[in-house]
VEXKOL-176261 format. One record per residue (C-alpha): residue number from 1; chain; x, y, z. Coordinates in pm, whole numbers, padded with zeros to 5 digits. Layout:
% VEXKOL-176261
{n->NUM chain->A u->X v->Y w->Z}
...
***
This chain:
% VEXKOL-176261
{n->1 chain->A u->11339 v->05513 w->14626}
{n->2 chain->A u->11419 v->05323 w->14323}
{n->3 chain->A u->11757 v->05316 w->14209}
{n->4 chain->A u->11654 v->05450 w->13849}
{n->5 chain->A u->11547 v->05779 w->14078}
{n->6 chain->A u->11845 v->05773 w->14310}
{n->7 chain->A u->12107 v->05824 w->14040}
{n->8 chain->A u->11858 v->06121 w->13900}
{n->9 chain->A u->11886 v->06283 w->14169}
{n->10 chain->A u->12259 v->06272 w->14227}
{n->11 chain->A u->12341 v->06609 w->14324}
{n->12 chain->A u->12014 v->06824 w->14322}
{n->13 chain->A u->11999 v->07112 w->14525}
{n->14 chain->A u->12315 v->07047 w->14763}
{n->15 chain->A u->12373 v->07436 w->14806}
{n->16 chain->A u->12049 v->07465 w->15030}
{n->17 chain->A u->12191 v->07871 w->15019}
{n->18 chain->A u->12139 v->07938 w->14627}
{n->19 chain->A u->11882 v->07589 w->14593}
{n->20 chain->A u->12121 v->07524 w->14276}
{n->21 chain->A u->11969 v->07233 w->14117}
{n->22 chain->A u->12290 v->07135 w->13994}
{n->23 chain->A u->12601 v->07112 w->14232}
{n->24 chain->A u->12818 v->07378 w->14224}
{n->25 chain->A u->13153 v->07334 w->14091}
{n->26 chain->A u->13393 v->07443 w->14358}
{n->27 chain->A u->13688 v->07500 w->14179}
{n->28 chain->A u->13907 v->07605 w->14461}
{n->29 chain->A u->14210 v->07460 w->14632}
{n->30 chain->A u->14147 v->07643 w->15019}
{n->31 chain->A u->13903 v->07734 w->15214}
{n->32 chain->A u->13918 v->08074 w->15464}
{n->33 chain->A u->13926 v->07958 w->15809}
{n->34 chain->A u->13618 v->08195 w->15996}
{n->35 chain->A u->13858 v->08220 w->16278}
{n->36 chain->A u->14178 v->08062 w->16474}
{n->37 chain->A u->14072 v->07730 w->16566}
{n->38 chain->A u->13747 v->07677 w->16331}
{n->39 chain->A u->13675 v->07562 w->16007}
{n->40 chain->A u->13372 v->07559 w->15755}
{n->41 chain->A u->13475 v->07178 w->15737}
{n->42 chain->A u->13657 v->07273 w->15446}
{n->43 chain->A u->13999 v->07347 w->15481}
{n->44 chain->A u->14149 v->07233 w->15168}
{n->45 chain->A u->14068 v->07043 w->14868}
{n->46 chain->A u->14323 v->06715 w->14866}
{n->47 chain->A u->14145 v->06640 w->15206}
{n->48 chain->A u->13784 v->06782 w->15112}
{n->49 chain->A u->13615 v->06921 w->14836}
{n->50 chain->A u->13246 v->06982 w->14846}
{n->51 chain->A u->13192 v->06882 w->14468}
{n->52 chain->A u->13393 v->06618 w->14521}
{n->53 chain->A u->13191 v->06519 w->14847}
{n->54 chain->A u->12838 v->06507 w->14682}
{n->55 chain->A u->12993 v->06259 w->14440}
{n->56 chain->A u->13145 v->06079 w->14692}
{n->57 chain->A u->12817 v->06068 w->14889}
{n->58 chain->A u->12697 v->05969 w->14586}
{n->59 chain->A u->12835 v->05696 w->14471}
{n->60 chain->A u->12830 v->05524 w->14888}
{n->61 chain->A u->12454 v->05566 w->14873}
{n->62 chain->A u->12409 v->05420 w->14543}
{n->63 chain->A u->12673 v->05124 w->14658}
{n->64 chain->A u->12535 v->05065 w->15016}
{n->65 chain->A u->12862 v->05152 w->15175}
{n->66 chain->A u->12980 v->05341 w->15483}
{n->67 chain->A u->13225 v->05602 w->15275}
{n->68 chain->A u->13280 v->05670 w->14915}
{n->69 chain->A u->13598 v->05806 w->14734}
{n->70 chain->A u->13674 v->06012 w->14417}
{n->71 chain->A u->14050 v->05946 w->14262}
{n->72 chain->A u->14243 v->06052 w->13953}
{n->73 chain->A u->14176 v->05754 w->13760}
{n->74 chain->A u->14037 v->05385 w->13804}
{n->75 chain->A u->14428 v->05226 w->13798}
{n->76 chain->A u->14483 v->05529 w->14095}
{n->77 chain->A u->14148 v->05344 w->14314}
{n->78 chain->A u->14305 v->04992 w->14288}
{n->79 chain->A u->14615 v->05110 w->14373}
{n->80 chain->A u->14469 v->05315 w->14713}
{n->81 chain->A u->14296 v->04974 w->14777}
{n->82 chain->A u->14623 v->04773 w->14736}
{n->83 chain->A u->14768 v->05068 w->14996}
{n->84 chain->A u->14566 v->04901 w->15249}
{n->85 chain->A u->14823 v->04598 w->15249}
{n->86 chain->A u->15172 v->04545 w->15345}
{n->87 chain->A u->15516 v->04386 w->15266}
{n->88 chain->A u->15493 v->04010 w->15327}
{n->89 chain->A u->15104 v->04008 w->15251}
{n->90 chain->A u->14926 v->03772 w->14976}
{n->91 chain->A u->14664 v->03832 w->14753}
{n->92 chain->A u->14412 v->03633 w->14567}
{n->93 chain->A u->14304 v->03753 w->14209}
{n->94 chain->A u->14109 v->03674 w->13915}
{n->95 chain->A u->14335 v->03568 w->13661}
{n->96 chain->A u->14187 v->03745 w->13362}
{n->97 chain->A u->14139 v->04049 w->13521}
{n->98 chain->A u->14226 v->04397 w->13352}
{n->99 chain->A u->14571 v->04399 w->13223}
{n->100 chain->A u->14627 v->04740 w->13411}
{n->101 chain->A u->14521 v->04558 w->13752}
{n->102 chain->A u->14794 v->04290 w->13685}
{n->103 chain->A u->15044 v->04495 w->13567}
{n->104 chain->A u->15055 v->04736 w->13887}
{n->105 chain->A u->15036 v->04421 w->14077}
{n->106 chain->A u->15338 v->04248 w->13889}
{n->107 chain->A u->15533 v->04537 w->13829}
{n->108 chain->A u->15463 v->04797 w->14119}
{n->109 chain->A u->15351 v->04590 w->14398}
{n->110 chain->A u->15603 v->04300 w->14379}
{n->111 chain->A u->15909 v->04447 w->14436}
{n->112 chain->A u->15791 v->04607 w->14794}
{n->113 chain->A u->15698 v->04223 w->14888}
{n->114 chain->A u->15292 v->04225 w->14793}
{n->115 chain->A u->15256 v->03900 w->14612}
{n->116 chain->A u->14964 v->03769 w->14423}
{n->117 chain->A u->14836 v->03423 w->14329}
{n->118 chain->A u->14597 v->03416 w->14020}
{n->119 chain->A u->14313 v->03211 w->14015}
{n->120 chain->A u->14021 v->03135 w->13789}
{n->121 chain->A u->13756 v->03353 w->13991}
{n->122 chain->A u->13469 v->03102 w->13846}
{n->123 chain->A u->13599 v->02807 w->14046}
{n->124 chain->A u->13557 v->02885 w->14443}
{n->125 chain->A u->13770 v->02555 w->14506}
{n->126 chain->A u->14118 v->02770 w->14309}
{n->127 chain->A u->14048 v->03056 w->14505}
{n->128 chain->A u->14082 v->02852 w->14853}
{n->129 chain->A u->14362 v->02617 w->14771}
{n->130 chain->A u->14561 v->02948 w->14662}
{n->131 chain->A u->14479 v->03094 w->15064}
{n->132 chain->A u->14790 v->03124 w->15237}
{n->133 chain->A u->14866 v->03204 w->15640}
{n->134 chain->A u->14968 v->03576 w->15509}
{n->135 chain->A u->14642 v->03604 w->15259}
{n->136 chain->A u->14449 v->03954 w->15360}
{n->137 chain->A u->14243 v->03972 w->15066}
{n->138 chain->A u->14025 v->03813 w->14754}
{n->139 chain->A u->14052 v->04018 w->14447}
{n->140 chain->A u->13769 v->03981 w->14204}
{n->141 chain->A u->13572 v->04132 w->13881}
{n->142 chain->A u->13298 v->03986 w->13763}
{n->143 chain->A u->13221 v->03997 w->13484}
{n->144 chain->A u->13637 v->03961 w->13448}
{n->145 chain->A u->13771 v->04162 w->13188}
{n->146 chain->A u->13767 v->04042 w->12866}
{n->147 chain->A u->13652 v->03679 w->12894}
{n->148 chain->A u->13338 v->03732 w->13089}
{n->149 chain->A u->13367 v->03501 w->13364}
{n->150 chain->A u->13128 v->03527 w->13658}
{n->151 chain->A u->13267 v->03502 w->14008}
{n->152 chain->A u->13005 v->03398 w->14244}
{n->153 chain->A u->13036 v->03659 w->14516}
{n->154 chain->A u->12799 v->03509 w->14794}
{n->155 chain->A u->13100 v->03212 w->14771}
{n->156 chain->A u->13424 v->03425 w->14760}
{n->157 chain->A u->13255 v->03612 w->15064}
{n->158 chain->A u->13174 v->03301 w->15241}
{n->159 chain->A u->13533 v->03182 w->15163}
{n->160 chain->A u->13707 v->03509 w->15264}
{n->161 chain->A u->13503 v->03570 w->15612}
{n->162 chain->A u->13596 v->03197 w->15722}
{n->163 chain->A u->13982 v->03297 w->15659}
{n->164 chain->A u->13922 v->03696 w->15788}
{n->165 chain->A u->13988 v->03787 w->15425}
{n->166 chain->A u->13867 v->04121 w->15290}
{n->167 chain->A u->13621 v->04036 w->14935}
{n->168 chain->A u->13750 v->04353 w->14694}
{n->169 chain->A u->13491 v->04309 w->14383}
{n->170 chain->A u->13575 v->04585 w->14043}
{n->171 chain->A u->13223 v->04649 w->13983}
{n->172 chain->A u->13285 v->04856 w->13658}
{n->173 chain->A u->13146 v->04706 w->13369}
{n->174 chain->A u->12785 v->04627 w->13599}
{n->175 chain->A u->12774 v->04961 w->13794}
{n->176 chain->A u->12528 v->04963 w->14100}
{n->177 chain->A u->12245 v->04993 w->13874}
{n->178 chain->A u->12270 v->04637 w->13795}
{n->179 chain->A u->12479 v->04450 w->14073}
{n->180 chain->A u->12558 v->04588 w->14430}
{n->181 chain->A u->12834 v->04373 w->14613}
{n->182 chain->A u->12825 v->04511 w->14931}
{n->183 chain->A u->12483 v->04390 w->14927}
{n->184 chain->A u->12602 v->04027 w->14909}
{n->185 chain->A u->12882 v->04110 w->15129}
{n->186 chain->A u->13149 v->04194 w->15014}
{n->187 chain->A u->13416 v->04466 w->15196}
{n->188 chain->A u->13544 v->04714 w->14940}
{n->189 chain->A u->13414 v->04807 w->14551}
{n->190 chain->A u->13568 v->04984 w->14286}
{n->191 chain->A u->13536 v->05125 w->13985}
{n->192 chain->A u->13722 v->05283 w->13685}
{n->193 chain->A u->13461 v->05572 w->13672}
{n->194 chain->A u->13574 v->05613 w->13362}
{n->195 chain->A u->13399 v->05416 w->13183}
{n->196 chain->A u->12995 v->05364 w->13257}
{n->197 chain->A u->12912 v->05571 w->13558}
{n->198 chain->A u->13064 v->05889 w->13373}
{n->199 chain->A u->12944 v->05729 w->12997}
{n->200 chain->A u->13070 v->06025 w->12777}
{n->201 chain->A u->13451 v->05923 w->12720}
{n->202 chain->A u->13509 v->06259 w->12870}
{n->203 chain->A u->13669 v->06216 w->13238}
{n->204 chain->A u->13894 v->06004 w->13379}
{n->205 chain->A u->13821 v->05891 w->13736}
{n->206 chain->A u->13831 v->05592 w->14002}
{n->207 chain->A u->13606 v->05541 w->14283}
{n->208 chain->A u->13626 v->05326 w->14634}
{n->209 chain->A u->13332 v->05263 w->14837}
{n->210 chain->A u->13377 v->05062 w->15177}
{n->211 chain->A u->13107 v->04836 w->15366}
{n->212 chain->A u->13241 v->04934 w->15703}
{n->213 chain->A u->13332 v->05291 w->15873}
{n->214 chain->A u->13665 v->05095 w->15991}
{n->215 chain->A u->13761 v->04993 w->15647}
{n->216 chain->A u->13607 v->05361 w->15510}
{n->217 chain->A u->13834 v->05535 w->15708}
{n->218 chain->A u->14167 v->05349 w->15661}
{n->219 chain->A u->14079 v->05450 w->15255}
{n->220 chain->A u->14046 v->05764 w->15333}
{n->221 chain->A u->14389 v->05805 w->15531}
{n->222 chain->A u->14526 v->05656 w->15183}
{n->223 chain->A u->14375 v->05911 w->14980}
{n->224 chain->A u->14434 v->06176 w->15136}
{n->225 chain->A u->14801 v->06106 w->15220}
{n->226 chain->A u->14877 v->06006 w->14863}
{n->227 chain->A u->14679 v->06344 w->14743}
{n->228 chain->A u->14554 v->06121 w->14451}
{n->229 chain->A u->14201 v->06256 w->14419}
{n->230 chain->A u->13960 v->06356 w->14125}
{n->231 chain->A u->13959 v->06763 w->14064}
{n->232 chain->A u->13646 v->06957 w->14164}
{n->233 chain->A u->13537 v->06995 w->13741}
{n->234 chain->A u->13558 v->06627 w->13671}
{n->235 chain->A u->13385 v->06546 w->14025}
{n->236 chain->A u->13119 v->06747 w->13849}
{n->237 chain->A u->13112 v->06557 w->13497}
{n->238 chain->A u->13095 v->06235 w->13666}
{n->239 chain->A u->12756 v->06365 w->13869}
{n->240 chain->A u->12609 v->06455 w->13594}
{n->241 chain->A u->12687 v->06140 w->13392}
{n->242 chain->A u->12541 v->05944 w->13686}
{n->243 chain->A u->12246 v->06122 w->13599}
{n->244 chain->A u->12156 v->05888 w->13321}
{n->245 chain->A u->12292 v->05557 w->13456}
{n->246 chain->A u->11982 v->05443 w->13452}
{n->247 chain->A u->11861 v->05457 w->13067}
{n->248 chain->A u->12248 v->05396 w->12951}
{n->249 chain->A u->12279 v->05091 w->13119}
{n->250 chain->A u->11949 v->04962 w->13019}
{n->251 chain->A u->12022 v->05095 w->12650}
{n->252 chain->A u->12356 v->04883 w->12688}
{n->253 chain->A u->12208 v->04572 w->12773}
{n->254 chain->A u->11977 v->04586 w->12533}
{n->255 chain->A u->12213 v->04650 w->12232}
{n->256 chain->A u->12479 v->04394 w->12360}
{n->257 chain->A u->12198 v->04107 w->12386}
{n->258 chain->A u->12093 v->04182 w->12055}
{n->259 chain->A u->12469 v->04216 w->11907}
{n->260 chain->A u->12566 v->03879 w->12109}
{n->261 chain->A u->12298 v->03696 w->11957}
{n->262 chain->A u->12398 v->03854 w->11596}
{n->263 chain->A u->12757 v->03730 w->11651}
{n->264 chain->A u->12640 v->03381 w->11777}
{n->265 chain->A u->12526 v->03248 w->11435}
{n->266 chain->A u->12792 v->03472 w->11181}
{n->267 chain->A u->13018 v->03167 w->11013}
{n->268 chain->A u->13350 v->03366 w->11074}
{n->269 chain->A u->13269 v->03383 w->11478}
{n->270 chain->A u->13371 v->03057 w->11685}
{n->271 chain->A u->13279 v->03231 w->12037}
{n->272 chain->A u->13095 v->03503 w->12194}
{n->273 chain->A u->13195 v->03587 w->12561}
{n->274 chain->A u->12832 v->03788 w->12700}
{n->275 chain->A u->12679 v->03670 w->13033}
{n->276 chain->A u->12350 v->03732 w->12879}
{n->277 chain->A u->12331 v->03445 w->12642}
{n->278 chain->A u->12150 v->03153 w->12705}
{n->279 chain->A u->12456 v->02926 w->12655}
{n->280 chain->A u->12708 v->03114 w->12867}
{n->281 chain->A u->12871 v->02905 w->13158}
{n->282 chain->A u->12843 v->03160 w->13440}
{n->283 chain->A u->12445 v->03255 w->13358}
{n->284 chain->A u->12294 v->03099 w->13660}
{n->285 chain->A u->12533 v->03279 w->13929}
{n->286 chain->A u->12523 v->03591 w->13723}
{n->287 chain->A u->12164 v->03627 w->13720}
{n->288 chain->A u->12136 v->03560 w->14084}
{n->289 chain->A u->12327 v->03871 w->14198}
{n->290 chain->A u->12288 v->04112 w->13912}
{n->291 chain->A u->11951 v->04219 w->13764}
{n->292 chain->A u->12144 v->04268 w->13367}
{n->293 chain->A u->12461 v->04223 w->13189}
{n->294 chain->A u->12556 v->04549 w->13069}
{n->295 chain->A u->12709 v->04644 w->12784}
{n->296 chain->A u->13068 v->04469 w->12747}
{n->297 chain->A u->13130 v->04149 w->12528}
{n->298 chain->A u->13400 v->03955 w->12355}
{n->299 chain->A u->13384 v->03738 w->12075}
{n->300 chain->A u->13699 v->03546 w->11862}
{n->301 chain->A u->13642 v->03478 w->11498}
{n->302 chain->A u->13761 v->03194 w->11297}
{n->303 chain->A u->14096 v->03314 w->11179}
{n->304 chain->A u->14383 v->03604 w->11309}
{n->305 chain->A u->14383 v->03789 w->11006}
{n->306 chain->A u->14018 v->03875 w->11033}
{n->307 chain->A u->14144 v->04081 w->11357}
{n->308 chain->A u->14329 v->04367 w->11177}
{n->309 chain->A u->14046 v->04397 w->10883}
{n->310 chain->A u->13802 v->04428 w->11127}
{n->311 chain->A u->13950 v->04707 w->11313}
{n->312 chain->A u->14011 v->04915 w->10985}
{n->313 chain->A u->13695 v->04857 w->10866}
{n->314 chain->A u->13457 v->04947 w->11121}
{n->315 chain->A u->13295 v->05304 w->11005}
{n->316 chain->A u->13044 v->05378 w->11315}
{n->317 chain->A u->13211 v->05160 w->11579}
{n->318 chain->A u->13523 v->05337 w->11701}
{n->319 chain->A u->13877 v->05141 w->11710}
{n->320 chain->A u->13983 v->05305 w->12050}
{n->321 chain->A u->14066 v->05167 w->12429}
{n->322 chain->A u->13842 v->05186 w->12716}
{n->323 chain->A u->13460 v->05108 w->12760}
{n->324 chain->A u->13122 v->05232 w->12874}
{n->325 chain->A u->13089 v->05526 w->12730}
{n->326 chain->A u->12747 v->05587 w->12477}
{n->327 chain->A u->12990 v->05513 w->12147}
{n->328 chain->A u->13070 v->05171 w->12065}
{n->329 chain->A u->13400 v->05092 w->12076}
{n->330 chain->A u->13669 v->04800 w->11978}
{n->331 chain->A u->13960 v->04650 w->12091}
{n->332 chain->A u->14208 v->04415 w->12091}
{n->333 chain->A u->14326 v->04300 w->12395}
{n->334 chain->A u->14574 v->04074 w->12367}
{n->335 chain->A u->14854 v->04436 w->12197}
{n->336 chain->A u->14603 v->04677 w->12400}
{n->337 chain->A u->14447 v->04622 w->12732}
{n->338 chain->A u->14653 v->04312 w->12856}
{n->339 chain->A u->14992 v->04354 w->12631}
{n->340 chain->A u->15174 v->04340 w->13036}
{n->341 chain->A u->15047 v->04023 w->13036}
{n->342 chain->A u->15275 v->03741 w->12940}
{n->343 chain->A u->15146 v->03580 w->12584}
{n->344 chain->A u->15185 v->03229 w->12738}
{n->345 chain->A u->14917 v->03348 w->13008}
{n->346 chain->A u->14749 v->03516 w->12779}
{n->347 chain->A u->14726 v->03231 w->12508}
{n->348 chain->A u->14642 v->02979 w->12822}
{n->349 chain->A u->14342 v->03189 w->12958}
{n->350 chain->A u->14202 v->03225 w->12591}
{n->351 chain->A u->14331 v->03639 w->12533}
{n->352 chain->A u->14412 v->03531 w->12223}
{n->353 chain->A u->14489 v->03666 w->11852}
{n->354 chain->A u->14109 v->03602 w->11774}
{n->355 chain->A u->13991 v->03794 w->12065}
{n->356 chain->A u->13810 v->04114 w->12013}
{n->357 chain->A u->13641 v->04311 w->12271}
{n->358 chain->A u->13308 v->04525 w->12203}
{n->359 chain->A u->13183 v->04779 w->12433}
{n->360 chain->A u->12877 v->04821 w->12277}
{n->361 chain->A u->12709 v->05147 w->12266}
{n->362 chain->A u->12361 v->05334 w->12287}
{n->363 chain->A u->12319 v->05373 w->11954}
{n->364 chain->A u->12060 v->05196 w->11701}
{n->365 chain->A u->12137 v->04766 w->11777}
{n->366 chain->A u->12115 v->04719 w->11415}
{n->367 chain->A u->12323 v->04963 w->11293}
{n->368 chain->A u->12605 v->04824 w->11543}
{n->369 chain->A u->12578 v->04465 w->11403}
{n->370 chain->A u->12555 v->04609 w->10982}
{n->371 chain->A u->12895 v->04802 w->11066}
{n->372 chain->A u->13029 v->04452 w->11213}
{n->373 chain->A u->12860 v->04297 w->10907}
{n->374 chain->A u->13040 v->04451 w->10699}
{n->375 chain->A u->13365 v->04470 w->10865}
{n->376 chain->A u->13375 v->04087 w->10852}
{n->377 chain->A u->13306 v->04009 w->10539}
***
């Protein structure tokens, strides 16, 4: 079954009792035990709920992995996967990753003796002079978040199994529909559900799928320890946005080709960050593990003060954090999603006070670009 079908069918008739075509929502917190010593393999919902379970399910089908996992938020998955490590233990990241992803590390993780070195994730020769003797793991996103480097995974993988590394890829912004990194070996994937697998700007949610049963089950000791897991009603709203994955994602791509190429020739843009483009550095790698580009971009214009006219101007496109949902939306990264980040970092890797950061939506391409039209002039 094609993946187009799979996500479709994300939750049909998983009550075989009623044949509900969609899942229940099981909006409980216990479970009656039928008698002393047995269960209904529900006993209560931090450790399993069965909404929560078809998504999880879900989501380890559509990944390839042995175990899936539902948490509160995307920032509350990285943090279980982070959980896996100790005090004394090294990381490798990407060093433009999300600003939430470095701040946790910088400002949660540090003090209890995790330490990171940040790399750029496009080079495979940074990532292994940074391996040290206590390295456990390889950090990526690609696309990174905002500049739209691509990380060749097949190469981080190589690098990490000669080192007995785990490869962590944030698959967000691609989604399984268009890049599966388990596929190409890699250990662990997350995602801010949040953004495209729900697509409504409606639920906030993180999710964890392993490779291994080993590695599945040392995530689910963290997440059910910790308690952090999604609620049985937003389990649900993230099914059912699966359920057009699919012709979002395609819609996405579509629009953010057509905006990139827009952007390209305006006189008042100098840049335009999209893996889709002919001219983008990372196109080759990128289109040899994922089958599109989805629907984020980046793009600096000419000169700072364009930054605050554009975000008062825009009419349709929506000044507002996060991504992926059907509504375009703007930011600016360098006060919004990576303000934790210091601004000598931040000017170095090119976050700069030109940089704006499109999630482009489902909605008519050429009604996106006349809103930016007009917002630049």
């Amino acid at each position: 079954m094609k993946i187009s079908s799979k996500v479709v069918q994300v939750g049909v008739n998983t009550d075989a009792r009623t044949g509900a075509i969609s899942t229940p929502i099981y909006q409980t917190a216990t479970f009656r035990h039928p008698a002393l010593g047995q269960s209904t393999g529900f006993d209560y919902s931090r450790t399993h709920n069965p909404t929560r379970q078809v998504l999880e399910q879900a989501i380890a089908a559509l990944e390839g992995g042995s175990g899936g996992y539902a948490f509160a938020s995307g920032m509350a998955a990285v943090t279980a996967i982070l959980m896996l490590y100790r005090a004394g233990d090294h990381l490798v990241v990407v060093e433009d990753c999300y600003g939430g992803t470095y701040r946790v590390l910088e400002k949660n993780f540090q003090p209890f003796g995790l330490t990171t070195t940040f790399v750029d994730g496009s080079r495979p020769e940074e990532i292994t002079a940074a391996i040290k003797p206590n390295t456990k793991a390889i950090i990526v996103e690609t696309p990174t978040n905002p500049l739209m480097k691509i990380v060749d995974i097949r190469a981080i993988v190589k690098i990490a199994a000669a080192h007995g590394l785990h490869t962590v890829v944030d698959n967000t912004f691609l989604t399984p529909y268009f890049q599966r990194p388990l596929e190409l070996g890699a250990d662990l994937v997350v995602h801010s559900g949040t953004k495209y697998l729900s697509g409504h700007n409606d639920v906030l949610c993180g999710l964890v799928v392993a490779k291994d049963s080993t590695l599945a089950e040392k995530v689910k000791f963290v997440q059910n320890s910790t308690g952090n897991v999604l609620g049985p009603f937003d389990s649900w709203l993230l099914i059912r946005g699966m359920k057009t994955l699919a012709l979002r994602m395609e819609k996405h791509n579509q629009n953010a080709l057509t905006v990139a190429q827009w952007l390209e020739k305006h006189p008042h843009v100098k840049t335009v960050y999209f893996p889709g483009l002919v001219g983008h550095p990372g196109k080759s790698v990128h289109d040899s593990q994922a089958t599109g580009s989805g629907g984020m971009l980046s793009f600096a214009v000419d000169d700072p003060k364009l930054v605050p006219q554009v975000l008062k101007k825009v009419k349709m496109i929506q000044f507002a954090e996060s991504l992926g949902g059907v509504e375009s939306l703007i930011t600016f990264p360098a006060v919004q999603t990576h303000a934790d980040v210091p601004p000598d970092v931040r000017e170095r890797l090119g976050i700069s006070d030109r940089l704006l950061r499109l999630s482009v939506g489902i909605e008519d391409a050429w009604d996106i670009i006349a809103d930016l039209e007009q917002a630049l002039q």
